[in-house]
C-alpha positions, 0 to 999 in steps of 0.5 A: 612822187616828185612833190616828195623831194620838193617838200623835203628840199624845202624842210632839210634846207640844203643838208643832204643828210636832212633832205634824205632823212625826210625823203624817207620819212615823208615817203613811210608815212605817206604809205602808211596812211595809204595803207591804214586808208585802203585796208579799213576801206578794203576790210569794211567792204569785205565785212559788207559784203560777208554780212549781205550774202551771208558767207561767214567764210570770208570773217573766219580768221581760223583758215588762217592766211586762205582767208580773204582779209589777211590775203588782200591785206598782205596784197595791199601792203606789198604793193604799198611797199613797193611804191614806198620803194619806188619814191624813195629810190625817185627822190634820194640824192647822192653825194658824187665828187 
């Protein structure tokens, strides 16, 4: 998470609005790349997995949010959420004196 204010010091070149601008920018698409990763990989396997036992259960999108694929998804995108939080909290700086 430190290589996200490295990075972004070495783009804003001494604006704190740029450095804080591309902390933030940086950090949302870093997460958003994680989450697009994760989810396919996560959906896959649970499709894999559907497929090889033969549970339709698990594809049926009619249960709504008790479905597993839209519960590990809202579980993966909280928890990408949070480390999204977390490096932006990390890496701003704010203007003091």
């Amino acid at each position: 998470m430190q290589r996200i204010g490295i990075a972004a010091s070495h783009i804003a070149k001494g604006s704190l609005f740029s450095y804080n601008f591309f902390v933030v920018l940086i950090s949302f698409l870093f997460s958003l790349l994680i989450l697009i990763v994760s989810g396919s990989v996560i959906t896959l396997g649970l499709i894999a997995i559907a497929y090889v036992t033969q549970i339709r259960s698990i594809m049926d999108l009619s249960q709504g949010t008790l479905s597993p694929i839209p519960v590990c998804l809202m579980f993966l995108s909280m928890i990408t959420g949070v480390f999204c939080f977390y490096a932006i909290a990390v890496n701003i700086k704010i203007k003091r004196g």
